[in-house]
N, C-alpha and C positions, 0 to 999 in steps of 0.2 A: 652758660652751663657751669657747674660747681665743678672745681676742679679736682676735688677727693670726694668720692660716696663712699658709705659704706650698705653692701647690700646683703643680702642672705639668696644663697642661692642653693637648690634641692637641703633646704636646713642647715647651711655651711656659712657662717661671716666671711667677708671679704671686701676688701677697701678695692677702688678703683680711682684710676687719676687722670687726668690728660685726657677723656673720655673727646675731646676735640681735636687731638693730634692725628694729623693725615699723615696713613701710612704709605699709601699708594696715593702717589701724586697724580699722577699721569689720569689716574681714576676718581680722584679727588674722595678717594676712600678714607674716614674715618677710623678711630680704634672704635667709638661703638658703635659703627656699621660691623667690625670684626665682631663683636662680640653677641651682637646680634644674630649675626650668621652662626656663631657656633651655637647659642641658643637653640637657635631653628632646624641646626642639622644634627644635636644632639643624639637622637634617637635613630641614628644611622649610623652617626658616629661611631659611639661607644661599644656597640655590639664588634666592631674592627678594632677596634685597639684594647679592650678589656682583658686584663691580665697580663699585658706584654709590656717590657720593657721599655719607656718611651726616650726616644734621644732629637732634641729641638734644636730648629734652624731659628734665632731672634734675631730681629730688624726693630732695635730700640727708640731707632730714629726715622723708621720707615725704609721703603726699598729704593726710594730713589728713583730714577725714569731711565726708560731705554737708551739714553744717551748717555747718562750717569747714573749707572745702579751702585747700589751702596751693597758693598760686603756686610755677612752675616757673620756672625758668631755661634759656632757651633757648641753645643753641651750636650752631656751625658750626666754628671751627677746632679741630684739636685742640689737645687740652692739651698742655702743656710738660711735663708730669708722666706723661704716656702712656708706656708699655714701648715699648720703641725697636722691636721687632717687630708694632708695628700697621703695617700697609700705610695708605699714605697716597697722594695724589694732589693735584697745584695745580689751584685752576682760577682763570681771569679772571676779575674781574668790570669794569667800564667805570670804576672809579676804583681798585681795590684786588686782592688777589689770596688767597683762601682756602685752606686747606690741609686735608683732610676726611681723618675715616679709611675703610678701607674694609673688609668684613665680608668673611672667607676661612674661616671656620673658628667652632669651638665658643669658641677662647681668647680671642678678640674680644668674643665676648656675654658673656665671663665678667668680661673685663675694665668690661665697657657695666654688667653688670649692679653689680658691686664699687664703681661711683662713682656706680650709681643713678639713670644714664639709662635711664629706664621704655621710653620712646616714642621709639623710632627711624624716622625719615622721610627717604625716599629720593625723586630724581624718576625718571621713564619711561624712560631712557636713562642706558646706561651709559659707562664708560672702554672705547677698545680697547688693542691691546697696549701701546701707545705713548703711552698717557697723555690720549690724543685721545677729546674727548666724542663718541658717534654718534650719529645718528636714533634715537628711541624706540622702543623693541621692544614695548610693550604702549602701550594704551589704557586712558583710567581714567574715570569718571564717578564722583562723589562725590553719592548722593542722600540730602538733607536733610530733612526733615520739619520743616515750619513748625510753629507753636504749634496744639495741639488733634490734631495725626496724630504717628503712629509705627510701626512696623517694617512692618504690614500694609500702610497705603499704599507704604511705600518698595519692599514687596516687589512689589504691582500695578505703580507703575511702572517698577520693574526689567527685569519680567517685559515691557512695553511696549519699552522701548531693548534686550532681547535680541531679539527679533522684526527691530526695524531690522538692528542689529549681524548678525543671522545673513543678511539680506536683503546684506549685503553683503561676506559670506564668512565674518564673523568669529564665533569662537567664543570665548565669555562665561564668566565666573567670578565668582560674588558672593561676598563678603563683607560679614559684618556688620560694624560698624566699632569695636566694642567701648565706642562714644560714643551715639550718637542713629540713626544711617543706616547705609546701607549702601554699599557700594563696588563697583561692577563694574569689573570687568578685562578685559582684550581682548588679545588676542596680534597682535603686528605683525612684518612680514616686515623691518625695518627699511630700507624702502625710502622714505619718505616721511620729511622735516623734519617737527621738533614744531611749528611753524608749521601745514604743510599737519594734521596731525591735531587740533591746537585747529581749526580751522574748520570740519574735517569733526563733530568734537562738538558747536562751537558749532550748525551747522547740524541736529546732530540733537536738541539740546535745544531750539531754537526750532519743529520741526516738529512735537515732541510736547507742548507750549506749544498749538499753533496749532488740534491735534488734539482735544487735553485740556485745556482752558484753566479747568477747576473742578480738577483735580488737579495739573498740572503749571505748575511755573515757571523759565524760564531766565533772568532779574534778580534781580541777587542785593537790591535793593531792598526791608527791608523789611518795608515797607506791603504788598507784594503779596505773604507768604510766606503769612500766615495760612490755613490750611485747604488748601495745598497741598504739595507735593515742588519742591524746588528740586532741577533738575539741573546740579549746577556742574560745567561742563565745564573751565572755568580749568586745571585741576590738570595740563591737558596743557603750559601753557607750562615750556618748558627750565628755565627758573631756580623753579619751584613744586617742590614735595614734597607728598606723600602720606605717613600712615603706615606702616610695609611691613607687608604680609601679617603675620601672627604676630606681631607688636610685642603687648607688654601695652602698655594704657592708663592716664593719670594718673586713674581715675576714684576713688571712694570704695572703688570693688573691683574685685579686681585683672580686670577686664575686659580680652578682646584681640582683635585684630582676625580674626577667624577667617572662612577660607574655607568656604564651605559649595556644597552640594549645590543645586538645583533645583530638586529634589522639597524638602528641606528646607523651599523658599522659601513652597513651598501650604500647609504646619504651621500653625495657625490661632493655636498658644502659640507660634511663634516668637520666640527672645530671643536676648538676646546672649550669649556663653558666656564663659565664666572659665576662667583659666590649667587647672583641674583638668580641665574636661572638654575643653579642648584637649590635652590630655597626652593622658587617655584614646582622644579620636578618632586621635592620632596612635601612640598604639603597636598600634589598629585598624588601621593601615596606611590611612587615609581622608586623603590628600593631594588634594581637589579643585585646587590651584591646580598642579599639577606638571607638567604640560604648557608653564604657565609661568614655569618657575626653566629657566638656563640655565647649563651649564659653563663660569663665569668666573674665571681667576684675578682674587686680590684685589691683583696687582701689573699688572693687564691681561692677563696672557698666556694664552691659551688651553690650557686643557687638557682634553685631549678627557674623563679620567676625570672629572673635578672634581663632577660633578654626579650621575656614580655613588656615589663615594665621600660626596659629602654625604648622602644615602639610605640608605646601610647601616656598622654601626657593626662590625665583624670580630669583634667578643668575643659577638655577639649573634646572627651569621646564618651558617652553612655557608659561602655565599656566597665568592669569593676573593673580595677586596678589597687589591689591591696598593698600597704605599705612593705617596706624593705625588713627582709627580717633583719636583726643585727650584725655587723662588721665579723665573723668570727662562726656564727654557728652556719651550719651548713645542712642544707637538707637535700635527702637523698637525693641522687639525680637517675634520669630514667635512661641516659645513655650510657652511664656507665656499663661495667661488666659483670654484677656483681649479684643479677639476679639466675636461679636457675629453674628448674619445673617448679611450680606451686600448685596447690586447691586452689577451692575459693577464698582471698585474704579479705582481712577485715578491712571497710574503708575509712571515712572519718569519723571518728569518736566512738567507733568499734563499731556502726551497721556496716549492711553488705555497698562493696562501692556500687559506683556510678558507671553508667554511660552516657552518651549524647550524641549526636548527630544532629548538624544543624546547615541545612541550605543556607548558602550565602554567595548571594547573588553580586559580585565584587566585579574586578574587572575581565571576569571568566566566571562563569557558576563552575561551583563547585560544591561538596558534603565531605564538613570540616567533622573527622570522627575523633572522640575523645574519648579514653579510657581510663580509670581514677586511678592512681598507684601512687606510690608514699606521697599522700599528702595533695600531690597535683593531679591534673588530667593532663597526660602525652597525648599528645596532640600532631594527628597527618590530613593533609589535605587530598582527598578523592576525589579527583574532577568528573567521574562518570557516577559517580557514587557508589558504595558497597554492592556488590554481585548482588544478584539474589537466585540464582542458578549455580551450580554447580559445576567446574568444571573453566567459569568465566576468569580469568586474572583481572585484575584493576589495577592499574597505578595507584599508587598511595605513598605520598610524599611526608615525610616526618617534618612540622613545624617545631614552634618555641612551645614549653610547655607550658601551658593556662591554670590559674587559679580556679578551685573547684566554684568559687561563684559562677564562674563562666556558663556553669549547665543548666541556669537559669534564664540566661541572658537573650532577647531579643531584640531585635530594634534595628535602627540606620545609624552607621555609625559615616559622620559627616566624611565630605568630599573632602578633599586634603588630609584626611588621615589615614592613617596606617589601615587596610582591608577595607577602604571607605567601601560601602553598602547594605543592602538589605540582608537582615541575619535573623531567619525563622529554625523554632526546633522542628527538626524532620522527626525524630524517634527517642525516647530516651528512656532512661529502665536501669535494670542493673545489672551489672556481668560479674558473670562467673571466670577467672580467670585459672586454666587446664596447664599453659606452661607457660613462662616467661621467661627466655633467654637475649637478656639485653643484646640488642644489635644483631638478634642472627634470626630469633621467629617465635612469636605469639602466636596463642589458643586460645579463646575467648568465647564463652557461650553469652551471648545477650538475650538480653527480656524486654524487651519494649512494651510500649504502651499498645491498648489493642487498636488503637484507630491509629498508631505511627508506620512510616515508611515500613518497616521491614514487615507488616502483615497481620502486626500480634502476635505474632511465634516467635518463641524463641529460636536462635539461629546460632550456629557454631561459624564460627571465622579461624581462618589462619594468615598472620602477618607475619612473609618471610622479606627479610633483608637481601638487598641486592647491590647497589651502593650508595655511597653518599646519604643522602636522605632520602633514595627513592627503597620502595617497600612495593609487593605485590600482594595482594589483598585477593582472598578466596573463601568461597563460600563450601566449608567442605563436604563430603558425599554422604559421612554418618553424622544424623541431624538429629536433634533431640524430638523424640515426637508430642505431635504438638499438632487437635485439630484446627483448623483456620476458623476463628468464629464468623457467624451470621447476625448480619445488624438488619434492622426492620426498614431503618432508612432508606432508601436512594442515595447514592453518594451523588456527590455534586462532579459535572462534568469535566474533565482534563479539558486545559486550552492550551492552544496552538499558539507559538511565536511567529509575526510575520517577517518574512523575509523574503530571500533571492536564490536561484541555485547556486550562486557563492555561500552561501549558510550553509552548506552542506560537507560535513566534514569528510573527505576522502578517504580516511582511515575507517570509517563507519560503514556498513549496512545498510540501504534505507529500501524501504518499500512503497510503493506512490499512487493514492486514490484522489477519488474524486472530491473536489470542492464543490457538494453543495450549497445552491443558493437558498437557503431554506431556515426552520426553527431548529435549535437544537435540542434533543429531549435524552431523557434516561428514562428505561421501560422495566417493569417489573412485573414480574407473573407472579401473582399469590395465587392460593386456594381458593380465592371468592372472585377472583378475575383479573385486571391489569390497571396498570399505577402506572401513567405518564406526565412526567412531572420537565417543565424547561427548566433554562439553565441558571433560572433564580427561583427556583420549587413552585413555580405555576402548575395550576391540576390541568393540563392542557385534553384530558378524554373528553370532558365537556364539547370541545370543541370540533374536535377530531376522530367522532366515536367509531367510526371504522378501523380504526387502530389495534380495537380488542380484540383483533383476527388473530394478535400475536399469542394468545394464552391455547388458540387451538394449533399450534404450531410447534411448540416449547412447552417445557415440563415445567410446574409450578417451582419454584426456584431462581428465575433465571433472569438475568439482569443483564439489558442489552443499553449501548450508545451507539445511535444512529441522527437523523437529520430528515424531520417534516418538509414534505418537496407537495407543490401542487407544480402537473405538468401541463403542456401549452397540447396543441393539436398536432405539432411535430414531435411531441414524446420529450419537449425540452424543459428544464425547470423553473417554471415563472415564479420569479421574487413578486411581481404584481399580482397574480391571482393568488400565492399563497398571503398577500396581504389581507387579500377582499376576502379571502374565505377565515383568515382570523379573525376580523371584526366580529363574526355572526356569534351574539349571544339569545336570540331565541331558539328554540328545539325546532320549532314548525321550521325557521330556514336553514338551521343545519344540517337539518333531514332533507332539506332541497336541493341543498350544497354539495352533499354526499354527493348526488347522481350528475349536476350539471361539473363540480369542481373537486372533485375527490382529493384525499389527501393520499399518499407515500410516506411509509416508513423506509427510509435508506438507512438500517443496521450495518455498521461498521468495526464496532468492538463489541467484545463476552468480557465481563465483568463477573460473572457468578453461574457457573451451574450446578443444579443439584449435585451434579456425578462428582467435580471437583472442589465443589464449594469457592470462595475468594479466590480470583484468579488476579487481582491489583496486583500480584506481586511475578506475575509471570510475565515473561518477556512477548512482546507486541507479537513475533512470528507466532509465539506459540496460542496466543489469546485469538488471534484470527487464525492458525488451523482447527482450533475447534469449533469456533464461528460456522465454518463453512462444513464444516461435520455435524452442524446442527443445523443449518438454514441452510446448506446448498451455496455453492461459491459461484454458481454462473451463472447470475442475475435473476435466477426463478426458486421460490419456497415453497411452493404450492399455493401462494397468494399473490395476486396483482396488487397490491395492498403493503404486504412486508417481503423484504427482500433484501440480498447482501450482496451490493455493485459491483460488478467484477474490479478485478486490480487493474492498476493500469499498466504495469510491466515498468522494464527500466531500459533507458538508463534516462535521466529526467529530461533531455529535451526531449525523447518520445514519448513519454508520459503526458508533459506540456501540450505536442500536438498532439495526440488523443482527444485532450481534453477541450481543446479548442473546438475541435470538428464533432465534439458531443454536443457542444454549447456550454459549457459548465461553468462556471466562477473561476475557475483555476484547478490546482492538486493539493492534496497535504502530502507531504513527506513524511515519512516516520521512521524511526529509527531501529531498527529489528531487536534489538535487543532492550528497547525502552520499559519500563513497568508504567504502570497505569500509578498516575497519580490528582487523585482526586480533589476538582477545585484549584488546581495551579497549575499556570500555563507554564510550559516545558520547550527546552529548545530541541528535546524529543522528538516531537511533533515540528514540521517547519511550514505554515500555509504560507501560498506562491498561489498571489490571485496574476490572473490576466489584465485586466484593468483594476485604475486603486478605486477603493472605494474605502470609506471614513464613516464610522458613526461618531454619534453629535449630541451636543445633550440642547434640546431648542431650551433658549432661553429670553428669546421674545419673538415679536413678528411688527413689521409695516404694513402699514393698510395698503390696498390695491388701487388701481386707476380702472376705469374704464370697464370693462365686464368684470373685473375683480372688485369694486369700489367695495362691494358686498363683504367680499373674504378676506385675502390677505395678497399682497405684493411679491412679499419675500421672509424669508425666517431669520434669525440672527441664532447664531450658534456658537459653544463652545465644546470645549475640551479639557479634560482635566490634566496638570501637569504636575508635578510635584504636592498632590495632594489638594490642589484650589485650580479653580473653572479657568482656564486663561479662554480668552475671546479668538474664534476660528473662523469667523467670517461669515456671510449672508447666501443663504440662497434664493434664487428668486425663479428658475426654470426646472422643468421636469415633473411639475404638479397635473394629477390628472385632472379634469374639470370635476369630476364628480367626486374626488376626496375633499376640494378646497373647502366647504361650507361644512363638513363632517371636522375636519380639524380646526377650523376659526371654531364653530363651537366648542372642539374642546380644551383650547386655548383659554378659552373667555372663561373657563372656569377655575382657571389657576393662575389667575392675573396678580400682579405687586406694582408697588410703587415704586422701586428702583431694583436697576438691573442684579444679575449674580452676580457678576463679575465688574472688575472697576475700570478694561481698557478697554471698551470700547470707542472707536474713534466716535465722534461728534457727526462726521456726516452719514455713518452709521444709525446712531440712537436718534438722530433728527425722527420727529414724529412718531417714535419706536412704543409699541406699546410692550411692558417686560412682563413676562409669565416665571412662577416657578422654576427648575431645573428641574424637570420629573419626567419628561418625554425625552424620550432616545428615537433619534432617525438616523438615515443610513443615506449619503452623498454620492455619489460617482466624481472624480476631480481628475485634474491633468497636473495636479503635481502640488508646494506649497509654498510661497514666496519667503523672501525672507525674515520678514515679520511672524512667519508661521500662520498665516493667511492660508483657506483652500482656496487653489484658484482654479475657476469656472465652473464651479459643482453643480453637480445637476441633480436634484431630489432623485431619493428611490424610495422613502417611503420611510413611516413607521415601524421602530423593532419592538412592539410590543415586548416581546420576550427578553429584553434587556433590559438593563438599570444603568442609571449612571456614572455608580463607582463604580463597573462593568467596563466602560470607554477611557478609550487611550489610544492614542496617534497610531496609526500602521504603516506610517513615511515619513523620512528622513524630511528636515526641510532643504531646501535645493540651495 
């Protein structure tokens, strides 16, 4: 390896040397395994140390081993020998005056890392634009472990000082400290002197002293550490340091100071982690501390991207990511203080601004809401998504503020990155902004688009602050009027997430029907009669024409989602005769069919009535009490034909047996205050079959033995996963005799020469004859190996009424 580069990093020259010298011995750690690491944690980094003071632990020759650690050298001013492009800043001290550098970017760590300052420490407050130290925006407790304790007590009394900390609004963040303890973090509204918050810590480490006086110590004395948690509150005064979030440590290995989780904290092996699995959690997109990094330039000046851009790297994520504006200029920021009531303001390039909302399905769903203001979109994340009732509060957590390209943007933004997932626009348009009082409560009239989430109506919202970055989001009672339009269409059906009654969030509402095993349909009453279309726009009345009984029941207008059931001799729902009765495409047998196999409409949601026109934006209770103000809620319509299944009551294991002892597939869940959204499966909705059952996309078949020689053996199947067919395995039981020779022929008609997919194993494809991917069926299984194999499936049949980019796994594999 060359023993001096010179490289460019984020546009910065910079020589590098020794790129071979082991710093951590013990770990056989390189410098440019260090620098590596600070590379990779950049974007976590920067957002904690941006704007603040930095003062470095160097290990020129490395740390040494636990038997022989080598002393560091501590500093505070910068070097003479620093690249003239490190950000720097004075500060007073009472006899002298310092000059610090300050961390803006990846080419600073790279620089930190090149001279082999390990351990970089910052204190609680930063520079603003002008150079001027302010009140600290975080809280820090450093909890120590006397002689004889370690991580476990530190984590017991963590978990004590966040109980306080949350008793008095604040919301917490540990950190193991990559040394002996742990670190908690607290986000401050920077409204209080480091004065006033050393007292309010001092005070809370003496009260849990007073509480806990076998585990806890606030004197640093000591005599009295032994067998206890020292919580050094000290670290709050102005002129103290901490080491920043992410720093490695001078230990024997390369240990670093890593944020972690809560749940983490109950891990009974909890330990400290190392540069590798901080790398790894961070290209998992696991940022616990990110709520508190803030958009700071490293010359003071604010920039509203700064903290976006330090999160996502452009050659890595879809994402736009527009360049840095210059060193010096500053653009408004949206947390400041500095807005008060407005009109409507102009947004870029003088039209009316923006808004957005955009589902993104990350590692929680969520609807990330954006509203344009000088320049950016301010940006909170609603995990239930925006109210659409009145009266409803929503959390709504303020994130970094976005680039107005953002309100364009869809797509997967990869695994290992920052929000790694799917990012679709839910609604977007333009708002009218009524008042805006940085940090205390927005008024915002929005316009969407007519087929977006919020309905087509414009809608008034109010964003009041509460702390930190959480915000309560309300949809208020005077609404601009505005009638809900009527589309000609069908909307395409809401689907259901499968899960477990652990899917069920205990904080929520749910309401719990039945799983039919049946076709899914949307129903339409016009003026000239009824439009039943499934759940890829098949005309399914052809098939089903007793259906029509719905238009004498319902006023022309009215738009129902329910589920085509043929029932057995016990009144129960056969998946098999409603097979046999969708084949029939002559009129002479489906007119025969009527009388021996009739079909059921089970209506379960109001989508549209004349009287209230679009109901998609109304919540689930409310969409099924007028369901049953229209059809009748206790199983009868005045037609044996259509009808609205009763509920099945709560609380879901009685729901469960109910549905057991009907026969049924299982329950759906639903969540009472859900809106209807059309065409996307929602964790809204939660179905809980009884036994699993899999659709499959066939993608070939083996001949038969023996009475079969004729048909087929067995089917081969797969599954789509990340967008391509992966291979799921063979079924060869459950076939009726009298479907087998109906589906070889229709097999034989969409025959290829090599398979869809490419793993199929060999004793699989042996004698395999491969068809298109265009048949969907439906499996019964006892579970999925680890190869993601079903295992033991047993045919249930053809889903006509499916498609293939329609299927996707409904279990875990084991």
């Amino acid at each position: 390896m060359a023993k001096r580069q010179k490289v460019t990093v984020d546009g910065r020259q910079l020589t590098l040397s020794n790129l071979d010298k082991v710093l951590y011995p013990s770990a056989g750690t390189t410098k440019a395994e260090v620098l590596t690491y600070l590379s990779t944690i950049a974007l976590v980094l920067v957002p904690q140390a941006a704007g603040r003071p930095v003062t470095r632990k160097h290990w020129p020759d490395g740390v040494g081993t636990e038997a022989e650690p080598r002393a560091p050298f501590f500093r505070k001013d910068l070097e003479d020998s620093a690249p003239g492009w490190v950000p720097r800043e004075d500060l007073e001290h009472s006899d002298h005056t310092n000059t610090y550098p300050l961390i803006d970017g990846p080419s600073v760590l790279a620089w930190l890392g090149q001279v082999a300052a390990l351990e970089i420490h910052v204190p609680q407050w930063r520079f603003d634009a002008d150079g001027v130290p302010q009140n600290p925006d975080r809280l820090v407790l450093d909890l120590d472990p006397g002689p004889g304790l370690g991580l476990a007590e530190c984590a017991e009394v963590a978990r004590l000082c966040r109980d306080i900390l949350t008793d008095l609004g604040l919301e917490s963040v540990p950190v193991t400290s990559g040394s002996k303890g742990i670190h908690l973090y607290a986000g401050l509204d920077g409204a209080s002197t480091s004065e006033q918050v050393s007292e309010v810590a001092h005070e809370l480490a003496r009260s849990l002293e007073a509480d806990h006086p076998d585990l806890v110590v606030s004197r640093m004395k000591k005599s009295l550490r032994r067998g206890r948690v020292l919580v050094d509150w000290s670290q709050n005064n102005a002129s103290k340091t901490t080491v920043c979030p992410y720093s490695l440590r001078g230990r024997a290995r390369p240990f670093v100071a890593a944020p972690r989780t809560w749940d983490e904290l109950d891990d009974p092996g909890l330990a400290q982690l190392d540069h590798r699995q901080v790398m790894d959690r961070v290209a998992d997109g696991l940022d616990p501390m990110a709520d508190l990094g803030q958009g700071q330039r490293a010359d003071g000046s604010a920039d509203a991207l700064d903290a976006y851009r330090a999160r996502r790297d452009a050659a890595r994520t879809p994402e736009p990511v527009p360049e840095a504006a210059p060193h010096g200029s500053a653009r408004g920021g949206s947390r400041g203080t500095g807005e008060e009531e407005a009109g409507r303001t102009a947004g870029s390039a003088g039209t009316e601004p923006i808004f957005v909302i955009q589902e993104h399905h990350a590692s929680r769903l969520h609807f990330d809401t954006r509203y344009e203001r000088d320049g950016v979109l301010v940006s909170w994340a609603v995990p239930k998504g925006p109210p659409l009732e009145p009266g409803v509060n929503r959390l709504a957590v303020q994130t970094e503020d976005h680039p107005l390209e953002y309100a364009r943007f869809e797509g997967r933004i990869p695994k290992g990155e920052y929000g790694a997932g799917e990012v679709t626009i839910w609604d977007s348009g333009t708002i009218a902004i009524e008042k805006w009082r940085a940090g205390e409560e927005i008024i915002a009239v929005l316009d969407g688009r007519p087929d977006g989430g919020l309905g087509g109506v414009p809608r008034r919202y109010v964003l009041v602050h509460t702390d930190g970055d959480s915000w309560l989001m309300q949809l208020m009672k005077d609404q601009p009027a505005a009638a809900a339009p009527f589309t000609d269409d069908l909307p395409a059906p809401m689907l259901a997430t499968a899960g477990s009654p652990a899917d069920l969030d205990a904080d929520d509402e749910w309401a719990f029907e039945g799983k039919w095993d049946g076709y899914r349909a949307i129903a339409g009453v016009r003026e000239d009669g009824v439009e039943l279309r499934s759940r890829n726009g098949v005309d399914l009345l052809p098939t089903f024409p007793e259906l029509a009984a719905l238009a004498e029941l319902v006023p022309a207008g009215t738009v129902v989602d329910g589920e085509i059931v043929a029932l057995d001799s016990s009144s129960r729902p056969s998946f098999g005769l409603l097979q046999t009765r969708g084949k029939l495409t002559r009129p002479r047998d489906v007119e025969r069919a009527m009388e021996d196999t009739p079909a059921h409409l089970f209506v379960f949601d109001l989508l549209r009535s004349p009287e209230h026109g679009s109901l998609l934006t109304r919540p689930y209770s409310e969409r099924r009490a007028l369901l049953e103000e229209l059809l009748g809620g206790d199983g009868r319509s005045g037609s044996d034909r259509i009808q609205v299944p009763v509920a099945l009551g709560v609380p879901v294991d009685a729901a469960i047996d109910i549905s057991r002892e009907l026969g049924l597939e299982g329950i759906v869940a639903k969540r009472t205050d859900d809106r209807y959204l059309p065409g996307r499966r929602s964790r809204g909705w939660i179905k809980i079959k009884h036994d699993a059952h899999q659709e499959a996309v066939v993608i070939g078949y083996r001949a038969g033995k023996g009475s079969r020689s004729s048909t087929l053996g067995s089917l081969l199947l797969a599954v789509p996963e990340d967008g391509e067919l992966a291979y799921a395995g063979r079924v060869g039981s459950g076939f009726a005799e009298a479907e087998l020779a109906d589906l070889r022929a229709q097999l034989d008609r969409i025959t290829r020469r090599t398979p869809a997919v490419g793993d199929v194993p060999a004793a699989d494809s042996r004698d395999a004859t491969w068809v298109s991917a265009k048949l969907v069926g439906e499996v019964a299984h006892s579970g999925r190996t680890s190869e993601g194999r079903l295992r033991q499936p047993i045919w249930r049949g053809l889903r006509p009424d499916k498609t293939p980019d329609e299927v996707r796994w409904e279990s875990p594999v084991e």
